[in-house]
Every structure is written in C-alpha cells, then in structure tokens.
PyMOL Python script that loads the backbone (N, CA, C, O; Angstrom):
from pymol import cmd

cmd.read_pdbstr("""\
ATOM      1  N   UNK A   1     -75.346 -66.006 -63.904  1.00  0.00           N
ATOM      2  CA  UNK A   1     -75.441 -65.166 -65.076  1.00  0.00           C
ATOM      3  C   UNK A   1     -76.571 -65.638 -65.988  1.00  0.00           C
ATOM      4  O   UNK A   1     -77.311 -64.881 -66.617  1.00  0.00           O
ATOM      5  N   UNK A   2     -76.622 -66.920 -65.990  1.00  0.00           N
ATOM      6  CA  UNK A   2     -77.774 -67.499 -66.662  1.00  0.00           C
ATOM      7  C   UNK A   2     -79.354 -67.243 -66.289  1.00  0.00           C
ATOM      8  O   UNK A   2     -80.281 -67.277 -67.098  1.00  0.00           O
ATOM      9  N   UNK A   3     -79.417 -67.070 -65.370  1.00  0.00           N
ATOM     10  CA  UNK A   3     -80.426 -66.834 -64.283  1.00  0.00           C
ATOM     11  C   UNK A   3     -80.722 -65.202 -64.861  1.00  0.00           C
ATOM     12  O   UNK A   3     -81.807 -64.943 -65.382  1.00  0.00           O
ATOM     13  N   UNK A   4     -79.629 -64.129 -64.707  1.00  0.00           N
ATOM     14  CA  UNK A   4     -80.086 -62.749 -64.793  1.00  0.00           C
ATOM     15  C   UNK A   4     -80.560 -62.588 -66.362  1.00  0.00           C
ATOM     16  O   UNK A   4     -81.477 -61.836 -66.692  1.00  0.00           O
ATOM     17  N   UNK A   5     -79.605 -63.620 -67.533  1.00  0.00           N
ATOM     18  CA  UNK A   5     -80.492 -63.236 -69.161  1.00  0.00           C
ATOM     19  C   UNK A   5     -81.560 -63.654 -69.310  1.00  0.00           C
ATOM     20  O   UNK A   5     -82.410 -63.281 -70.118  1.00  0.00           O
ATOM     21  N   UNK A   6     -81.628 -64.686 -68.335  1.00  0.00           N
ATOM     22  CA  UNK A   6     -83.376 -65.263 -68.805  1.00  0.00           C
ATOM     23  C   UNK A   6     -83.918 -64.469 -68.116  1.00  0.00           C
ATOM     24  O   UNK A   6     -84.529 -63.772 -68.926  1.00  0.00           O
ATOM     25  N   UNK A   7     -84.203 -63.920 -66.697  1.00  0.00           N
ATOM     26  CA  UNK A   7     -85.171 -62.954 -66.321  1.00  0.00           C
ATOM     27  C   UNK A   7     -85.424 -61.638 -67.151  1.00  0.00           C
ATOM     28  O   UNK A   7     -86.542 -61.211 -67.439  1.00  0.00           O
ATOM     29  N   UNK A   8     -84.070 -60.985 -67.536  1.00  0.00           N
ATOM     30  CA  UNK A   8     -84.435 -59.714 -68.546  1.00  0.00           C
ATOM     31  C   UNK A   8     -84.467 -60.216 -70.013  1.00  0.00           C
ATOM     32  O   UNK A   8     -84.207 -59.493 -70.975  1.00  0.00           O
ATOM     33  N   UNK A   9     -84.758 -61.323 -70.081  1.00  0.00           N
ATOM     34  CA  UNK A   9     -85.568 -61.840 -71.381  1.00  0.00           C
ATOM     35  C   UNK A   9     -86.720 -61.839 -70.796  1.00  0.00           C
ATOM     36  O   UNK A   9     -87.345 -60.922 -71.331  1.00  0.00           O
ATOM     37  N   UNK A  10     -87.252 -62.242 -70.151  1.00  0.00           N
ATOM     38  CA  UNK A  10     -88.300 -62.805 -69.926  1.00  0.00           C
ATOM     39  C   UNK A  10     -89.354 -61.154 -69.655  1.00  0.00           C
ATOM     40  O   UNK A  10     -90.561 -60.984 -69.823  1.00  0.00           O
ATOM     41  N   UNK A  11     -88.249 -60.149 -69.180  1.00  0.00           N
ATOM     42  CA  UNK A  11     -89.251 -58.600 -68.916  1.00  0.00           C
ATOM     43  C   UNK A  11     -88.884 -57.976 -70.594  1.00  0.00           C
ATOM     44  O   UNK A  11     -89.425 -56.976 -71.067  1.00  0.00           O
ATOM     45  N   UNK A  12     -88.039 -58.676 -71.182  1.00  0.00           N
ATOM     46  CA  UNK A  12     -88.327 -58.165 -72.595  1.00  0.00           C
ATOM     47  C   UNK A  12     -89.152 -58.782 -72.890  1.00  0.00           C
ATOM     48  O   UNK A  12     -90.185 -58.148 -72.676  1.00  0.00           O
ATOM     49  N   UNK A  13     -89.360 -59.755 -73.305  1.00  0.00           N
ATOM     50  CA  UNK A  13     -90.893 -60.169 -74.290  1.00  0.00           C
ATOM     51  C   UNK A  13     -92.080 -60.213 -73.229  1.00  0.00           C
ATOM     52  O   UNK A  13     -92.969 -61.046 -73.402  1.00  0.00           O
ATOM     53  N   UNK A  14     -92.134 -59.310 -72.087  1.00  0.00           N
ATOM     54  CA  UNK A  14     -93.077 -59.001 -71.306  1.00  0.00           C
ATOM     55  C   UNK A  14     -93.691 -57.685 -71.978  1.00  0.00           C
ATOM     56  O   UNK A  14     -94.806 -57.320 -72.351  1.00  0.00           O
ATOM     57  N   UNK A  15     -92.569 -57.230 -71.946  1.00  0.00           N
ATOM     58  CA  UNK A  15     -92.942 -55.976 -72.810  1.00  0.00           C
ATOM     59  C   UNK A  15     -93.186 -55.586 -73.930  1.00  0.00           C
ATOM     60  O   UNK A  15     -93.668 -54.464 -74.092  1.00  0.00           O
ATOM     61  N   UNK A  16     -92.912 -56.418 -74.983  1.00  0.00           N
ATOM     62  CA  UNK A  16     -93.265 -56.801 -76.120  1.00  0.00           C
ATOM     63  C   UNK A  16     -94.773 -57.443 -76.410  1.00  0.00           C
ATOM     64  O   UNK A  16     -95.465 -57.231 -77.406  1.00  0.00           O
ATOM     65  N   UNK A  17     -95.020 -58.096 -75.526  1.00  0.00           N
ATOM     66  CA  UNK A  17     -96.555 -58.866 -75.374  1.00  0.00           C
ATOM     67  C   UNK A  17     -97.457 -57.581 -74.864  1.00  0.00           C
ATOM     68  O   UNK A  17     -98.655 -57.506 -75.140  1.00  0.00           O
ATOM     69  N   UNK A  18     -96.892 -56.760 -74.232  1.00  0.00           N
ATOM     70  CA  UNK A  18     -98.078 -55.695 -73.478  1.00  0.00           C
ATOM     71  C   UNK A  18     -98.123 -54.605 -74.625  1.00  0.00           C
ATOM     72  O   UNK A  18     -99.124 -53.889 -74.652  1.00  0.00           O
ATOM     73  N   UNK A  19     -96.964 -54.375 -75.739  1.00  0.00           N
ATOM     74  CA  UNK A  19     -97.110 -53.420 -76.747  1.00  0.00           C
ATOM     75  C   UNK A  19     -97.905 -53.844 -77.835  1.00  0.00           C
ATOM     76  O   UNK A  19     -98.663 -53.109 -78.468  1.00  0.00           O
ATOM     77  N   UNK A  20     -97.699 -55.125 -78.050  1.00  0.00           N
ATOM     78  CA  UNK A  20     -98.431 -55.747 -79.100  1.00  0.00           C
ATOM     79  C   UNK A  20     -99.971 -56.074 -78.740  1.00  0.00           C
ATOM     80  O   UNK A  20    -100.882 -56.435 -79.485  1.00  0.00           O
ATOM     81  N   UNK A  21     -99.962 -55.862 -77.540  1.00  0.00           N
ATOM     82  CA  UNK A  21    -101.760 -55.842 -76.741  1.00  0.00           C
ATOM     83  C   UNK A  21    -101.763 -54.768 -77.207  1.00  0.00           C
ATOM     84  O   UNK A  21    -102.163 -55.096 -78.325  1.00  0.00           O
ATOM     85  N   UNK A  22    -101.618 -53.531 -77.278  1.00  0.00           N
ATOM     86  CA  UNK A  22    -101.529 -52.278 -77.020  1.00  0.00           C
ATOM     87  C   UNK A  22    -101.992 -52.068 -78.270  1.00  0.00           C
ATOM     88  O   UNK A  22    -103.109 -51.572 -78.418  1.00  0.00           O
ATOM     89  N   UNK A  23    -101.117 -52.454 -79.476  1.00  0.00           N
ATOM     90  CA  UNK A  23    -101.330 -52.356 -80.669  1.00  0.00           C
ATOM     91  C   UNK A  23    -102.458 -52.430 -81.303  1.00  0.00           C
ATOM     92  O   UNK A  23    -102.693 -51.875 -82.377  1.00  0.00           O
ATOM     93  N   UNK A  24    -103.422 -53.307 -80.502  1.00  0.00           N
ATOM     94  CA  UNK A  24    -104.418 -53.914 -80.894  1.00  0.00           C
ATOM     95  C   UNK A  24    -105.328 -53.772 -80.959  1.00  0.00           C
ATOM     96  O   UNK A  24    -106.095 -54.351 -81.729  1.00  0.00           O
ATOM     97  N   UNK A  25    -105.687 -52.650 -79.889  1.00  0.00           N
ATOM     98  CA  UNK A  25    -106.906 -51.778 -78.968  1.00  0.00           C
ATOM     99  C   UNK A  25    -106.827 -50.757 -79.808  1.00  0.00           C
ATOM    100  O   UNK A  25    -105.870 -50.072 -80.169  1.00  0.00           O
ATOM    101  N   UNK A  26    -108.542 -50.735 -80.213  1.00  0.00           N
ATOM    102  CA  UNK A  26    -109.220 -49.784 -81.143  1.00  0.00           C
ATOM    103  C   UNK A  26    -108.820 -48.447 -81.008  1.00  0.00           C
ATOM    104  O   UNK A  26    -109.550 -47.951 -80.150  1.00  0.00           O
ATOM    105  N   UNK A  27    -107.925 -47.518 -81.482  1.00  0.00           N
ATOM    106  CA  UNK A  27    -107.524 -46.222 -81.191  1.00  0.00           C
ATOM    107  C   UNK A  27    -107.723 -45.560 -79.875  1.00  0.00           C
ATOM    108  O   UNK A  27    -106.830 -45.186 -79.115  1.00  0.00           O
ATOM    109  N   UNK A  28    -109.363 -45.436 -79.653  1.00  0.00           N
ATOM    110  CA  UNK A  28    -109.949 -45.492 -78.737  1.00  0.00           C
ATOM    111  C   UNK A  28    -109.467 -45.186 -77.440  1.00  0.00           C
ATOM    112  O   UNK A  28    -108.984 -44.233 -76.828  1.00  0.00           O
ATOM    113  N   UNK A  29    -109.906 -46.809 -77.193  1.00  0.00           N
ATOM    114  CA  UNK A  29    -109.417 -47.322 -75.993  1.00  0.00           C
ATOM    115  C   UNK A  29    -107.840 -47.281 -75.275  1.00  0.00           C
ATOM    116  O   UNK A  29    -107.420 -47.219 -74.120  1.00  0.00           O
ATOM    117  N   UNK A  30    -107.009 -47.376 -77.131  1.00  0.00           N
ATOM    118  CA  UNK A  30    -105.428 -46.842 -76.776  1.00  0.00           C
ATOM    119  C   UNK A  30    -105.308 -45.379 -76.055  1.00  0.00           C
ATOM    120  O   UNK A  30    -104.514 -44.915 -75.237  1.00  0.00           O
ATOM    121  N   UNK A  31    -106.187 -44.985 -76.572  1.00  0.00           N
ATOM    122  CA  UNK A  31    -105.752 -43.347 -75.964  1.00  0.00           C
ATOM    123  C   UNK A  31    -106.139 -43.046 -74.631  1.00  0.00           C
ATOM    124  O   UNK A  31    -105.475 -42.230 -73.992  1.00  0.00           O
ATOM    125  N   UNK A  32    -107.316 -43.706 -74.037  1.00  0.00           N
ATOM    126  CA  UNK A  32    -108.224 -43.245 -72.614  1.00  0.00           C
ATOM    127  C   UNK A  32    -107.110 -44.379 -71.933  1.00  0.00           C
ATOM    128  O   UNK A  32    -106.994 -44.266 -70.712  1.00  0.00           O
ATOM    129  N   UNK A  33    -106.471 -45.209 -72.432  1.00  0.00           N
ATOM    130  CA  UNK A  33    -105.137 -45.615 -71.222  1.00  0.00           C
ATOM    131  C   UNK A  33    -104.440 -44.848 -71.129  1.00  0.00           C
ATOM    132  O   UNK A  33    -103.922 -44.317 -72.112  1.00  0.00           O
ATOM    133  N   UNK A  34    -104.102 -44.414 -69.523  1.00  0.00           N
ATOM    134  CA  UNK A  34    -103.006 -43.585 -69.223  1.00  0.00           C
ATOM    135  C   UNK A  34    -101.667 -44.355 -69.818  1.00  0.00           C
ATOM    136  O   UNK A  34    -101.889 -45.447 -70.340  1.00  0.00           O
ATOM    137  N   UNK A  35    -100.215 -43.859 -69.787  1.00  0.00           N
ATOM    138  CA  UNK A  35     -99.351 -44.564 -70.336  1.00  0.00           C
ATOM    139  C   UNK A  35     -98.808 -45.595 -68.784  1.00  0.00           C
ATOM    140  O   UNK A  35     -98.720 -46.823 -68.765  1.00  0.00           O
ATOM    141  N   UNK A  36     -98.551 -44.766 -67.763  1.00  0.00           N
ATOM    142  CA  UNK A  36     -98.362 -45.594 -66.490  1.00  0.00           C
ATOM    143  C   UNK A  36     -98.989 -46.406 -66.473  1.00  0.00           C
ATOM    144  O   UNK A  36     -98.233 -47.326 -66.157  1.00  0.00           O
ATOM    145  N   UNK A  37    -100.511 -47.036 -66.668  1.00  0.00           N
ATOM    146  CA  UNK A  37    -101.212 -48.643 -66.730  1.00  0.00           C
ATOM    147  C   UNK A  37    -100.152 -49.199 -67.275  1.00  0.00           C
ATOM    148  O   UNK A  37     -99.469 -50.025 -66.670  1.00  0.00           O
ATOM    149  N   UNK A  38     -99.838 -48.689 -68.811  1.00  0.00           N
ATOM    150  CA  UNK A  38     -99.237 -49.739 -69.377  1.00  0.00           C
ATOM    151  C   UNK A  38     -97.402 -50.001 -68.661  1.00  0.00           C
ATOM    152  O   UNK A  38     -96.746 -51.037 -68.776  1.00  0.00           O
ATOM    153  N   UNK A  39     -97.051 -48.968 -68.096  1.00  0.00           N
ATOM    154  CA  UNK A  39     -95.650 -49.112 -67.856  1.00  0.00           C
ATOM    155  C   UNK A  39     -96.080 -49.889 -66.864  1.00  0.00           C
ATOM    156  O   UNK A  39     -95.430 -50.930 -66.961  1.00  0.00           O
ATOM    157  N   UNK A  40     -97.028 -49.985 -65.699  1.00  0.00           N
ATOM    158  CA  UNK A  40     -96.824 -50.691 -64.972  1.00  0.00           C
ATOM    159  C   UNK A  40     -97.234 -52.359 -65.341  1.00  0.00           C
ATOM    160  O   UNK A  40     -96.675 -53.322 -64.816  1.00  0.00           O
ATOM    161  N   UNK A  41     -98.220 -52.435 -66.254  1.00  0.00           N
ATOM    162  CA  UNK A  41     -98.400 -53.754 -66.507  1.00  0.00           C
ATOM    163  C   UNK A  41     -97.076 -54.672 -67.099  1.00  0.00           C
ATOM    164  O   UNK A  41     -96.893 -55.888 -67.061  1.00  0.00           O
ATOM    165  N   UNK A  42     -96.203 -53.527 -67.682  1.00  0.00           N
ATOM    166  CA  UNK A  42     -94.594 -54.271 -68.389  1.00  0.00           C
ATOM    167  C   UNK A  42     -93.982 -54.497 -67.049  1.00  0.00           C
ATOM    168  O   UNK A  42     -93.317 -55.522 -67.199  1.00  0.00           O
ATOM    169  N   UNK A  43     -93.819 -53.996 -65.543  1.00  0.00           N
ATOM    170  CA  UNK A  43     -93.181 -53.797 -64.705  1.00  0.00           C
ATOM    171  C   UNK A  43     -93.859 -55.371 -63.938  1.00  0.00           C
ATOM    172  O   UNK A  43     -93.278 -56.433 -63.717  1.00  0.00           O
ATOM    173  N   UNK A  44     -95.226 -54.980 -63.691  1.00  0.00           N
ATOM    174  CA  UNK A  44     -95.472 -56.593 -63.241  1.00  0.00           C
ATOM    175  C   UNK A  44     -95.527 -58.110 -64.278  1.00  0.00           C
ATOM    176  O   UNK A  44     -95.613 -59.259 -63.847  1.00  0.00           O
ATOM    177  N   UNK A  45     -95.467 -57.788 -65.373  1.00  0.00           N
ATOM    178  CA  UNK A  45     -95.497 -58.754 -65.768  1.00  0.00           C
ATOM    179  C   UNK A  45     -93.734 -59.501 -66.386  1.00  0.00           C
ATOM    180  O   UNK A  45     -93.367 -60.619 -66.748  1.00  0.00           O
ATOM    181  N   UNK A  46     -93.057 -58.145 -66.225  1.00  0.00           N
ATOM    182  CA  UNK A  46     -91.870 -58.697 -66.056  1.00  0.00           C
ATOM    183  C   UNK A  46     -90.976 -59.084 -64.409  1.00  0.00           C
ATOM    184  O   UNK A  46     -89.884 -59.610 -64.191  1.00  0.00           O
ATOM    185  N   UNK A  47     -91.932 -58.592 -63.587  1.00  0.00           N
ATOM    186  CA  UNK A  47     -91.581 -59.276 -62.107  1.00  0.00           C
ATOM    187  C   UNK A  47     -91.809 -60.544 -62.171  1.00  0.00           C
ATOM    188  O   UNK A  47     -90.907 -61.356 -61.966  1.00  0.00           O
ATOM    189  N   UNK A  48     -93.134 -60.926 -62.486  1.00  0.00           N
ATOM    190  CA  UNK A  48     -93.887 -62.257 -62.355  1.00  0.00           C
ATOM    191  C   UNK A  48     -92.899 -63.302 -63.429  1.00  0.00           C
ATOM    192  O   UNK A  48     -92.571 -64.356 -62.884  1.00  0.00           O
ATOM    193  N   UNK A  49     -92.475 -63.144 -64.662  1.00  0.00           N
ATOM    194  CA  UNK A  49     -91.468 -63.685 -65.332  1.00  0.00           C
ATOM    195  C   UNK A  49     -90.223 -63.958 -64.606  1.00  0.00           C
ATOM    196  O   UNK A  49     -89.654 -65.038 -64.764  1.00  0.00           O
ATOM    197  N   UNK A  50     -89.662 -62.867 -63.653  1.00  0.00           N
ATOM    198  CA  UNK A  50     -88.314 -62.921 -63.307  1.00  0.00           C
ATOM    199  C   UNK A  50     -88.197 -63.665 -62.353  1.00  0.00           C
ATOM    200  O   UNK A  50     -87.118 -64.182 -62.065  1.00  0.00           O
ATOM    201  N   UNK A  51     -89.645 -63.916 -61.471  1.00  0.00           N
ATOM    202  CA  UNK A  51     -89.918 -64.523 -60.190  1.00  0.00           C
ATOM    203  C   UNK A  51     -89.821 -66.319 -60.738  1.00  0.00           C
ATOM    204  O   UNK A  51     -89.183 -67.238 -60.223  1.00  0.00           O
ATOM    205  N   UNK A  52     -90.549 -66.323 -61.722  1.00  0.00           N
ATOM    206  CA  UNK A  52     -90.735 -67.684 -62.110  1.00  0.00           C
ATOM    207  C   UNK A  52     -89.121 -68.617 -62.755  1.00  0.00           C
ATOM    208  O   UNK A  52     -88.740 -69.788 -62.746  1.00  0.00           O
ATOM    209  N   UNK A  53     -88.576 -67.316 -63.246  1.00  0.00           N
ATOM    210  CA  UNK A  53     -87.194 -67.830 -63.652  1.00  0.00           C
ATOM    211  C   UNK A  53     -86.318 -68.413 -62.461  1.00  0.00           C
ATOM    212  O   UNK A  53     -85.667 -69.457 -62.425  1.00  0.00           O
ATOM    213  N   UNK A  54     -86.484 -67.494 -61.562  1.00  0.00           N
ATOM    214  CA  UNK A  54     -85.507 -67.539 -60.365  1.00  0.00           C
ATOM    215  C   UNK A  54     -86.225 -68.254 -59.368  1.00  0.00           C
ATOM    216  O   UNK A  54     -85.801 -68.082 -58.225  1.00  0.00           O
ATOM    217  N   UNK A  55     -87.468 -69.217 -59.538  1.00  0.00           N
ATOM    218  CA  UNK A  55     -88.217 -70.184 -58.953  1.00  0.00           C
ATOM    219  C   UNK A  55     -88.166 -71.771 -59.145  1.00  0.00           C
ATOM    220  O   UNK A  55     -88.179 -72.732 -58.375  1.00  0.00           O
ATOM    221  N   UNK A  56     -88.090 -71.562 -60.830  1.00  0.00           N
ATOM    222  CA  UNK A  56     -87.667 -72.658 -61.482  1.00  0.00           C
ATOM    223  C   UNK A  56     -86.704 -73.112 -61.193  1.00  0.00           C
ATOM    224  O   UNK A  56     -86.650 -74.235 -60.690  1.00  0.00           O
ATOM    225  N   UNK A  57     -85.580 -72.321 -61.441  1.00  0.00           N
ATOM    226  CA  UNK A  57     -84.249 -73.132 -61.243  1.00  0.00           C
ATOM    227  C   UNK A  57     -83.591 -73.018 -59.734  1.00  0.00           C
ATOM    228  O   UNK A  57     -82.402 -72.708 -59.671  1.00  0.00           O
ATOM    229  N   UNK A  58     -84.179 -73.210 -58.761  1.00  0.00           N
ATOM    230  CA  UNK A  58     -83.839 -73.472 -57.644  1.00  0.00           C
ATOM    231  C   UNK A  58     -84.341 -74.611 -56.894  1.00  0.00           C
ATOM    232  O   UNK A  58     -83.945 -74.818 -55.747  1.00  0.00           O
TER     233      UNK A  58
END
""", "prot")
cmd.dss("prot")
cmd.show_as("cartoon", "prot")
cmd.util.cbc("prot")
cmd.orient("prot")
C-alpha cells in the first residue's frame, strides 16, 4: 500500500511540475502546444516516477 501512495504521489507532483512548466511559457508557445504533448508528458513522467518508486524499494 505504501508502494501504490508514493507512486500516485509521485504522478501527482508529476503533474503539477508539467502545469507549472506550462504556466510559464509565453502565451505563445502555450497555445501552439497541442494539449496531448502535455497529457502525455504528465503520463511519462508519472511512469518514470512510479518506476523509480517501485525500483527503489525492492
């Protein structure tokens, strides 16, 4: 159980880090991103978190 809150912690503040990138980018550039880049960059970068959780503690 410990194992599954830290991984969907870990794809929450994945996703939090890719919105707050997001935030950041000159109007611009926010808009000529499709929204799928960004869903998928929350999707791998909360794999790569969940992988490392469930890497660590084994």
């Amino acid at each position: 159980m410990d194992r599954l809150l830290r991984a969907a912690g870990g794809a929450g503040l994945a996703f939090l880090l890719v919105l707050g990138v997001v935030a950041v980018l000159p109007r611009g550039v926010r808009d000529a991103v499709p929204e799928s880049v960004i869903g998928g960059a929350v999707l791998v970068l909360g794999a790569v978190g969940a992988r490392r959780v469930v890497k660590g503690s084994s």
